[in-house]
N, CA, C and O atoms as a printed pandas DataFrame, in Angstrom:
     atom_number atom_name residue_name chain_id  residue_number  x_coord  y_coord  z_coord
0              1         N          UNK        A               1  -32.216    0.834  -13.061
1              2        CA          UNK        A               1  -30.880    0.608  -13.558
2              3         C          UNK        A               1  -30.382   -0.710  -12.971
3              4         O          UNK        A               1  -30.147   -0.635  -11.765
4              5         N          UNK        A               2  -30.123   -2.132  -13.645
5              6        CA          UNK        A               2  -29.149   -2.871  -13.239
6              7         C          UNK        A               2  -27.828   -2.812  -13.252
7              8         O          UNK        A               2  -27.065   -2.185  -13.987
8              9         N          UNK        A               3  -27.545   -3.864  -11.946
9             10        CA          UNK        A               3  -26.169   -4.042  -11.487
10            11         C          UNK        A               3  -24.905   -3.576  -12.655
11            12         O          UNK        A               3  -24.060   -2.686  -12.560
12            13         N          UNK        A               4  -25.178   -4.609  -13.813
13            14        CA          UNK        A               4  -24.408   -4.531  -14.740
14            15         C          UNK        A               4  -24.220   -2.720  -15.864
15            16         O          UNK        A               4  -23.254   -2.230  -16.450
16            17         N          UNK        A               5  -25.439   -2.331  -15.715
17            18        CA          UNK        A               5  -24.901   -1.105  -15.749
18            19         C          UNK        A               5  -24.259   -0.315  -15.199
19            20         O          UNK        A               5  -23.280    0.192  -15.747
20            21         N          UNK        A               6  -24.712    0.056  -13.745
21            22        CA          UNK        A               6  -23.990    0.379  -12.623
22            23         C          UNK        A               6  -22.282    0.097  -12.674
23            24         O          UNK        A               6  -21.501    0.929  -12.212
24            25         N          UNK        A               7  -21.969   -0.780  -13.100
25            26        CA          UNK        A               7  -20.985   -1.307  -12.787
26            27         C          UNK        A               7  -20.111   -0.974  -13.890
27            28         O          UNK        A               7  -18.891   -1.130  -13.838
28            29         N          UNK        A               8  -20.852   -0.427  -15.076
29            30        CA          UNK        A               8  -19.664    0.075  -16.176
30            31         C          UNK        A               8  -19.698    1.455  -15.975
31            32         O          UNK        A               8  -18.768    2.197  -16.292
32            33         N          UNK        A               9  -21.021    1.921  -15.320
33            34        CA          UNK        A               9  -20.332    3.621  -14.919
34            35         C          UNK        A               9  -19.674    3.724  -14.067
35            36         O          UNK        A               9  -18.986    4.744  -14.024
36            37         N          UNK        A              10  -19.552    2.678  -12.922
37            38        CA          UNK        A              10  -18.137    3.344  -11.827
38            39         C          UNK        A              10  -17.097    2.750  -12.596
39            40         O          UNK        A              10  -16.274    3.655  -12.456
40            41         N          UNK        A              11  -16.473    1.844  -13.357
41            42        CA          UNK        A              11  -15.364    1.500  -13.889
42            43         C          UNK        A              11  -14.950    2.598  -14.809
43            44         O          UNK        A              11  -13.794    3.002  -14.680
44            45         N          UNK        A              12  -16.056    3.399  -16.135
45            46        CA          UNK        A              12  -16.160    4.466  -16.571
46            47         C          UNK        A              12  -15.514    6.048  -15.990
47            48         O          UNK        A              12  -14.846    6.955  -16.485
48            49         N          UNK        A              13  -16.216    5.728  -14.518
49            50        CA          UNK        A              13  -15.851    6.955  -14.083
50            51         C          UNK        A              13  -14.340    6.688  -13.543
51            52         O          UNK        A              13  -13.587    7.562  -13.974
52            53         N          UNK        A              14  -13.904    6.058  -13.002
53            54        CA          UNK        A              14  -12.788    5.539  -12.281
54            55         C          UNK        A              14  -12.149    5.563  -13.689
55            56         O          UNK        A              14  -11.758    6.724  -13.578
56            57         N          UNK        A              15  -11.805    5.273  -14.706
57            58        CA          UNK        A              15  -10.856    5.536  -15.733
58            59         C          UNK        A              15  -10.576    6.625  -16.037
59            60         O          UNK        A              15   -9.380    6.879  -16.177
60            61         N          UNK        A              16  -11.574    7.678  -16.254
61            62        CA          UNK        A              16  -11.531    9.656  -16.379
62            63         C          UNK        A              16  -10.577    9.420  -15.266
63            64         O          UNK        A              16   -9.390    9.274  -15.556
64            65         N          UNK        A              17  -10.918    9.372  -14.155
65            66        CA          UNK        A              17  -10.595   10.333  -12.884
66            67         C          UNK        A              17   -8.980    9.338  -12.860
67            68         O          UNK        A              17   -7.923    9.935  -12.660
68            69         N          UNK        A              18   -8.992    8.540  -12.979
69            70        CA          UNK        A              18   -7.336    7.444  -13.248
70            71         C          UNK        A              18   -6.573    8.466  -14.136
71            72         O          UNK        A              18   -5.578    9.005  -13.652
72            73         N          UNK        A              19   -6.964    8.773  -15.398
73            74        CA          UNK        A              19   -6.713    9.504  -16.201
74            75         C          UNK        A              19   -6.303   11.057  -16.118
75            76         O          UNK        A              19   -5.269   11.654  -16.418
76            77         N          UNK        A              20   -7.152   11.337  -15.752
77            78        CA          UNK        A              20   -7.159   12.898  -15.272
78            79         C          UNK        A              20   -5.759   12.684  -14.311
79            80         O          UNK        A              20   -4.655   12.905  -14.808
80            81         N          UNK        A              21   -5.881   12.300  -13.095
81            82        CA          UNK        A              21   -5.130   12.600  -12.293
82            83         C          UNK        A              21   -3.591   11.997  -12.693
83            84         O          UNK        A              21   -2.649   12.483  -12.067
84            85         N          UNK        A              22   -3.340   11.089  -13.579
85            86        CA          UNK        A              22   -2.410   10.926  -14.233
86            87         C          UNK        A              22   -1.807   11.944  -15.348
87            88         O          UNK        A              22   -0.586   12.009  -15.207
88            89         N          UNK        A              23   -2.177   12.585  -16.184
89            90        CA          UNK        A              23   -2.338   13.483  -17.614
90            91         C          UNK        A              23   -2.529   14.718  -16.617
91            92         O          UNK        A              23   -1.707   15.627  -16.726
92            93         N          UNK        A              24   -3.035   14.778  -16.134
93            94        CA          UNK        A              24   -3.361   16.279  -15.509
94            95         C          UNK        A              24   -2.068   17.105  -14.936
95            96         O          UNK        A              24   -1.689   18.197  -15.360
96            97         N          UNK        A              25   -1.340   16.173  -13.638
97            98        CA          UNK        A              25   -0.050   17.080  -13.225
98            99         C          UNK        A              25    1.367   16.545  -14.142
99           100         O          UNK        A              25    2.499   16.927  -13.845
100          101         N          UNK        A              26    1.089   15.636  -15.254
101          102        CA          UNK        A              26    2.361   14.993  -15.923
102          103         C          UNK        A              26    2.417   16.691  -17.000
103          104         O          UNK        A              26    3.373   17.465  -17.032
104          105         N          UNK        A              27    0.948   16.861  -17.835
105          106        CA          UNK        A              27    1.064   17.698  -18.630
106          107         C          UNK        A              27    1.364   19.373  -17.938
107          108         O          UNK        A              27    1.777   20.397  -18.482
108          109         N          UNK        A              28    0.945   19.084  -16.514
109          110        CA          UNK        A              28    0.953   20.730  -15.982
110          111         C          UNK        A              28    2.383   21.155  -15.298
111          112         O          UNK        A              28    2.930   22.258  -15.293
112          113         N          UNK        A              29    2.896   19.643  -14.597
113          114        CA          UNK        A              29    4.363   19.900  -14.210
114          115         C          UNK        A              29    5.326   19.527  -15.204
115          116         O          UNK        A              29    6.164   20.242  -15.753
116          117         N          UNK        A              30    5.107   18.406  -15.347
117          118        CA          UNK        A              30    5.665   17.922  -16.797
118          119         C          UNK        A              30    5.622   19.202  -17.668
119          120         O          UNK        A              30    6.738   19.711  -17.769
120          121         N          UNK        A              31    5.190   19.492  -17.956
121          122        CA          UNK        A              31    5.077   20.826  -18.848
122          123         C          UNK        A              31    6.228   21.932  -18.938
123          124         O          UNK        A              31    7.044   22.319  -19.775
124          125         N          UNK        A              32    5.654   22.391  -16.914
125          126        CA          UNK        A              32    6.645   23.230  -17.255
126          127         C          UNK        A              32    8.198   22.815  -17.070
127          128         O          UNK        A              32    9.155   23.380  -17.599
128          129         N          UNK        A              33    8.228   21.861  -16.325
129          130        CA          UNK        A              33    9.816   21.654  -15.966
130          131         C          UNK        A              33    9.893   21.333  -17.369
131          132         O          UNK        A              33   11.123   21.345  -17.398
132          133         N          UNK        A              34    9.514   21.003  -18.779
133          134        CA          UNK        A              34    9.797   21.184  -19.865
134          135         C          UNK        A              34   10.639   22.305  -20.706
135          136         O          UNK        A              34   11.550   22.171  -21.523
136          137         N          UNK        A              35   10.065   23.313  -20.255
137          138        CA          UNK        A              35    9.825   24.609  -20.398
138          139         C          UNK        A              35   11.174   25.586  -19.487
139          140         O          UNK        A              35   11.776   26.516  -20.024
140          141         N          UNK        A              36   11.352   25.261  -18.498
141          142        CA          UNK        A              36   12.353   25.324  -17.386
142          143         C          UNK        A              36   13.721   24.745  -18.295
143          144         O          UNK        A              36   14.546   25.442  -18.884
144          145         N          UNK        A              37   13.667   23.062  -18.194
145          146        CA          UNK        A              37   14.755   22.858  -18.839
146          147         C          UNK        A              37   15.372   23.412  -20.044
147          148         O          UNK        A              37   16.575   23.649  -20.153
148          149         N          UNK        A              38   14.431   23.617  -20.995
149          150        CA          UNK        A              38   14.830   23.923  -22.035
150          151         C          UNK        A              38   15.525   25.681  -21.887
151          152         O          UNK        A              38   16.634   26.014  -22.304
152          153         N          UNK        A              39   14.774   26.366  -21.365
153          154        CA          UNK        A              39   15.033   27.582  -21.016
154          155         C          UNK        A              39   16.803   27.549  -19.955
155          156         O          UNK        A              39   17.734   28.261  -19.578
156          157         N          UNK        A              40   16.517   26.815  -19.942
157          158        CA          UNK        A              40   18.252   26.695  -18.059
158          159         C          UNK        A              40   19.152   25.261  -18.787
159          160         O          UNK        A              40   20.013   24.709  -18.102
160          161         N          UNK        A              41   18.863   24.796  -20.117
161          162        CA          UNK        A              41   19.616   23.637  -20.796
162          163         C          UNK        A              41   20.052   22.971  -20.014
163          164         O          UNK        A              41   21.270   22.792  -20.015
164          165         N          UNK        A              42   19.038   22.203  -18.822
165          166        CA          UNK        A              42   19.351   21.381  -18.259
166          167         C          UNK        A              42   18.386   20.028  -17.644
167          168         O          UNK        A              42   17.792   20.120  -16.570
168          169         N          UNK        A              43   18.354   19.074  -18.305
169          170        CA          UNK        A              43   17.600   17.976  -18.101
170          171         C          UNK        A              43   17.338   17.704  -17.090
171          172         O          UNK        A              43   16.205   17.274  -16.874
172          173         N          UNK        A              44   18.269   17.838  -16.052
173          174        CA          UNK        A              44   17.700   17.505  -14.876
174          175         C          UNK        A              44   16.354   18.018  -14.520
175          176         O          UNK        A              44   15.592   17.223  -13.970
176          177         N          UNK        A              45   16.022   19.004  -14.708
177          178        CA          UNK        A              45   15.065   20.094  -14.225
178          179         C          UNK        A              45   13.656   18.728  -14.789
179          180         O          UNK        A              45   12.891   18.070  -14.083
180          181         N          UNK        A              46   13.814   18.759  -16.182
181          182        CA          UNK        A              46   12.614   17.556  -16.398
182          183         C          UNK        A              46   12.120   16.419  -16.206
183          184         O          UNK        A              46   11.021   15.933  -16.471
184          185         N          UNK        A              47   13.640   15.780  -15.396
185          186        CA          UNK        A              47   13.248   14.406  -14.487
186          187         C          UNK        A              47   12.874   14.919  -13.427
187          188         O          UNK        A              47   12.010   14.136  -13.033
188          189         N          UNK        A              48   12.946   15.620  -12.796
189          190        CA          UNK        A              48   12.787   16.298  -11.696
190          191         C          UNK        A              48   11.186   16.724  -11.589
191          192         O          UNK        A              48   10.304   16.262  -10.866
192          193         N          UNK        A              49   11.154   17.573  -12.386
193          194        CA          UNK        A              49    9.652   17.622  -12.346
194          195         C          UNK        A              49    8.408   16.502  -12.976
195          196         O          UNK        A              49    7.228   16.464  -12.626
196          197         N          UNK        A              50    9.031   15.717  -13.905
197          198        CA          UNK        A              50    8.360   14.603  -13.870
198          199         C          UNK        A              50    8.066   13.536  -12.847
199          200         O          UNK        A              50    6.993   12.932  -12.825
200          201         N          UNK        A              51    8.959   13.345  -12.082
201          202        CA          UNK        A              51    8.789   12.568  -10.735
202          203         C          UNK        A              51    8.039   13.504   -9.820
203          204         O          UNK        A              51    7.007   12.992   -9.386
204          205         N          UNK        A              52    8.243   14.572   -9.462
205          206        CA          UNK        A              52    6.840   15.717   -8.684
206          207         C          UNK        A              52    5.708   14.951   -9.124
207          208         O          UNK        A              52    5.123   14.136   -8.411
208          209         N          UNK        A              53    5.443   15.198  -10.177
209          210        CA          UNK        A              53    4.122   14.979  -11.234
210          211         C          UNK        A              53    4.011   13.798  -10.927
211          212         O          UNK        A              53    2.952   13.932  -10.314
212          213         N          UNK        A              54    4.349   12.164  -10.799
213          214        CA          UNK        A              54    4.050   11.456  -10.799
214          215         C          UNK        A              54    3.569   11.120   -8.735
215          216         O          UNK        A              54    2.833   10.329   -8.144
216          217         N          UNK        A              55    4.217   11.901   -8.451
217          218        CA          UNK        A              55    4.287   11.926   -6.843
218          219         C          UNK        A              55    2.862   12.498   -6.321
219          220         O          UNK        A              55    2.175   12.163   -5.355
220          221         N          UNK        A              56    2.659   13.563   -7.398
221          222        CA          UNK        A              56    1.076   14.186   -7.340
222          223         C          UNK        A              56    0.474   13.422   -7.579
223          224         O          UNK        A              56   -0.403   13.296   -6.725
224          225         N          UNK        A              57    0.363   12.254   -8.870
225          226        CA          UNK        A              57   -0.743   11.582   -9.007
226          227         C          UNK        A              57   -0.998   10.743   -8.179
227          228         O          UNK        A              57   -2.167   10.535   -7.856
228          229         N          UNK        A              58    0.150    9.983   -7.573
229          230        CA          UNK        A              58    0.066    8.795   -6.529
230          231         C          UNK        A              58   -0.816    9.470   -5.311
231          232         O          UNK        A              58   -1.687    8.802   -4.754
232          233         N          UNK        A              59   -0.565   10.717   -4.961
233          234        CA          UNK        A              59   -1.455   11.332   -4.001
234          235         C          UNK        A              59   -2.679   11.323   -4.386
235          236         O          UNK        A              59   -3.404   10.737   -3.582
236          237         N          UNK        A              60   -3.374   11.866   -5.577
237          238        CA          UNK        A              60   -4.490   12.097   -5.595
238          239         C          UNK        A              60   -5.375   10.114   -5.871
239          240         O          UNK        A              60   -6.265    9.436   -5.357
240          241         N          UNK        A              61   -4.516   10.025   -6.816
241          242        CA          UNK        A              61   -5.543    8.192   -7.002
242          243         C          UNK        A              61   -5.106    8.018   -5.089
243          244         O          UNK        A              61   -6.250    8.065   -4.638
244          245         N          UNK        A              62   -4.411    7.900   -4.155
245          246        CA          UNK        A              62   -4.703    7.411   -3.052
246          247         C          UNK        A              62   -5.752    7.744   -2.095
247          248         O          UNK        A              62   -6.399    7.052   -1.309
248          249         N          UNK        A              63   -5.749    8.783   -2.326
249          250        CA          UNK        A              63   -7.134   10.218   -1.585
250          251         C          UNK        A              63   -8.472    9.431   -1.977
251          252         O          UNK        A              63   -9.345    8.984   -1.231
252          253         N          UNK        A              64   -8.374    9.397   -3.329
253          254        CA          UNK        A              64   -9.831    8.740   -4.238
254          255         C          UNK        A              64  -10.038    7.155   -3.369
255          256         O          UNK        A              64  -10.994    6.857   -2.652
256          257         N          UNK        A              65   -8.780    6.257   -3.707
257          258        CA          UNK        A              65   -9.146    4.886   -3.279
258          259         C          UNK        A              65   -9.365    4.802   -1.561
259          260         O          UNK        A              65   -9.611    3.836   -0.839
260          261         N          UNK        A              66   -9.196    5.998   -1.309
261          262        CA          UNK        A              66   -9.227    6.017   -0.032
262          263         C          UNK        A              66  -11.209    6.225    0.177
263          264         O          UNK        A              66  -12.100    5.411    0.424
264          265         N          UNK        A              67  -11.204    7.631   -0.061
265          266        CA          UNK        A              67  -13.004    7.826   -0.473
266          267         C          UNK        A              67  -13.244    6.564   -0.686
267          268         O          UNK        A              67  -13.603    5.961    0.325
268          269         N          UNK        A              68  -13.161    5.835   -1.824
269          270        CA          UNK        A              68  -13.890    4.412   -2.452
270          271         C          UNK        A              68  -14.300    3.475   -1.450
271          272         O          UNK        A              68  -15.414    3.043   -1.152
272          273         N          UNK        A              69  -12.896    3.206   -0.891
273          274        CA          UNK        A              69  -13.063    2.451   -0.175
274          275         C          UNK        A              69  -13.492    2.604    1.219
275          276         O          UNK        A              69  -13.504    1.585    1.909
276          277         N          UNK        A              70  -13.839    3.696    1.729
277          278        CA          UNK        A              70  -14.999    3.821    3.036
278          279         C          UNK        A              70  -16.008    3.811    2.518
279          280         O          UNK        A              70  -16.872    3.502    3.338
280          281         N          UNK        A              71  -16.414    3.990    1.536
281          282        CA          UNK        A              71  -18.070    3.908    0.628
282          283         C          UNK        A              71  -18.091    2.439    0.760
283          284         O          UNK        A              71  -18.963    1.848    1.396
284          285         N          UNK        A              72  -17.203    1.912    0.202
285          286        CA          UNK        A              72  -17.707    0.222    0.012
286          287         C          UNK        A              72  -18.258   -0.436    0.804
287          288         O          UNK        A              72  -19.227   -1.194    0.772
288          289         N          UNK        A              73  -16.985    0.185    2.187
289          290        CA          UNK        A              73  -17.374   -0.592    3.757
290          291         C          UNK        A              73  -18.739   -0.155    4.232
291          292         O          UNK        A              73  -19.450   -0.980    4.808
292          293         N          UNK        A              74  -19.282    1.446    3.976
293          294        CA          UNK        A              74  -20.046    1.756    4.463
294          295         C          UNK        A              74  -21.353    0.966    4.004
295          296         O          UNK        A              74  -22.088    0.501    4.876
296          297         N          UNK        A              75  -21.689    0.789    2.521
297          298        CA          UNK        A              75  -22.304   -0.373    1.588
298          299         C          UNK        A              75  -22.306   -1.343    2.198
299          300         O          UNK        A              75  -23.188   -1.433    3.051
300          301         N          UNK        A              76  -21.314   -2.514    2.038
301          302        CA          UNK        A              76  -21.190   -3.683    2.878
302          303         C          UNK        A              76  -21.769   -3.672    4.073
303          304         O          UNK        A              76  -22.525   -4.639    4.167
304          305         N          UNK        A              77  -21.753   -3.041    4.986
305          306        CA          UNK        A              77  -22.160   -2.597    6.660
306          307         C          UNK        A              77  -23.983   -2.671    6.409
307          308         O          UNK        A              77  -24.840   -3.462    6.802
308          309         N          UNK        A              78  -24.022   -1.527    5.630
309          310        CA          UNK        A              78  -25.660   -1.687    5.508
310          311         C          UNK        A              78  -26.179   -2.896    4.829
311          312         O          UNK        A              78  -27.344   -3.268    4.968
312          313         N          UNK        A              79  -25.277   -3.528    4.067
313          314        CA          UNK        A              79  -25.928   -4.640    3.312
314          315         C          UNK        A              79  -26.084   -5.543    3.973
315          316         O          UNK        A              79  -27.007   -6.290    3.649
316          317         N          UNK        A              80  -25.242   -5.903    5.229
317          318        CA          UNK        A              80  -25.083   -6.650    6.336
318          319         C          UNK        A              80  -26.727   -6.254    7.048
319          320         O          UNK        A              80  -27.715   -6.928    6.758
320          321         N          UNK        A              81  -26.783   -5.119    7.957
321          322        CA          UNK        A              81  -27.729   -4.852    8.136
322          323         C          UNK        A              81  -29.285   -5.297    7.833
323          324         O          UNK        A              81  -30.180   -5.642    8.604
324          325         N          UNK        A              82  -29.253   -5.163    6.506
325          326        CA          UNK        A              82  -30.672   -5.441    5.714
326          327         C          UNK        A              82  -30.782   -6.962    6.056
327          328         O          UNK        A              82  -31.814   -7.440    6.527
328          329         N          UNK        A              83  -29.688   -7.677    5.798
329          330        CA          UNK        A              83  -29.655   -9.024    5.880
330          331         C          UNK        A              83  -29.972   -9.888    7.188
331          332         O          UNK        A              83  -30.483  -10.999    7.324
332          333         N          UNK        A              84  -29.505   -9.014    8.039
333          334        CA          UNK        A              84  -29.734   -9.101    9.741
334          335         C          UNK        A              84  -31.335   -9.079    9.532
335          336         O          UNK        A              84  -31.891  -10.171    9.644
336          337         N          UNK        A              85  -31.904   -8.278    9.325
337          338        CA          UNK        A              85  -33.498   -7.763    9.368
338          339         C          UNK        A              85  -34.059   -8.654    8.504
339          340         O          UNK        A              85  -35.053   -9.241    8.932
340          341         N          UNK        A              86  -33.707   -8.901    7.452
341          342        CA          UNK        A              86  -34.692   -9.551    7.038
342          343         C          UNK        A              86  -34.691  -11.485    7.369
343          344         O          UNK        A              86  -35.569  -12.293    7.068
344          345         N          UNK        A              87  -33.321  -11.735    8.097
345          346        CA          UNK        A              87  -33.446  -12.990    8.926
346          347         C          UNK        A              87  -34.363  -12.613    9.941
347          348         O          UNK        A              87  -35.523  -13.024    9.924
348          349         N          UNK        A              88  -34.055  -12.084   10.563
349          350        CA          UNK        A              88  -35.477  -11.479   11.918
350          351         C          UNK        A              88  -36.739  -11.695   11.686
351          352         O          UNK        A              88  -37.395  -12.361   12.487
352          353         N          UNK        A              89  -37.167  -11.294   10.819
353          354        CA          UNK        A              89  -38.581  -11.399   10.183
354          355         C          UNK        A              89  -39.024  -12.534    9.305
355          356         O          UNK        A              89  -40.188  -12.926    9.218
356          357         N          UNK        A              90  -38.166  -12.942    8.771
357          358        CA          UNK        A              90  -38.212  -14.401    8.430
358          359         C          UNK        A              90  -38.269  -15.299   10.018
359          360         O          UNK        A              90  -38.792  -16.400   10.190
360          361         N          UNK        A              91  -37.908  -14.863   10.552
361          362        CA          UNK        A              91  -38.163  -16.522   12.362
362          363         C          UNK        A              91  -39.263  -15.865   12.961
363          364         O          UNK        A              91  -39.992  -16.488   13.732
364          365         N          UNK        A              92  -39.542  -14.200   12.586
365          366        CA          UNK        A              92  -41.051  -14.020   13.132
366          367         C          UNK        A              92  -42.052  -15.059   12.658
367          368         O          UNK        A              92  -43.226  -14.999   13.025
């Protein structure tokens, strides 16, 4: 598999999971404070739970870019590594 493939499945996957975690608590809280308001005729209830929902997603994409980004470093670190070694053996 080259780079350039590689590189449209994590952008690929990173759009689902962008997605998901956006659509996921908008439609599930969003939903019901929908459902709430309409039932208690009062709007507030649906800004209300729409900002929850958006408060959830900011949590979960941060959790993720958080994961991502110790993978990267951890990548980078070893890539460093290899590079160390194979200067070494090149002045052998």
């Amino acid at each position: 598999m080259n780079k350039t493939t590689n590189n449209k499945e994590i952008a690929r996957a990173m759009f689902l999971y962008i997605s998901y975690s956006i659509l996921g608590p908008l439609l599930l809280i969003g939903g019901l404070g929908y459902i709430l308001s309409r039932y208690f005729d009062n709007r507030f209830i649906l800004f209300f739970s729409i900002f929850i929902a958006w408060l959830f997603s900011q949590v979960l994409m941060f959790k993720k870019l958080k994961r991502i980004n110790a993978s990267v470093e951890k990548i980078g670190e070893e890539g460093l590594k290899k590079e160390e070694e194979n200067e070494d053996i090149k002045k052998k």
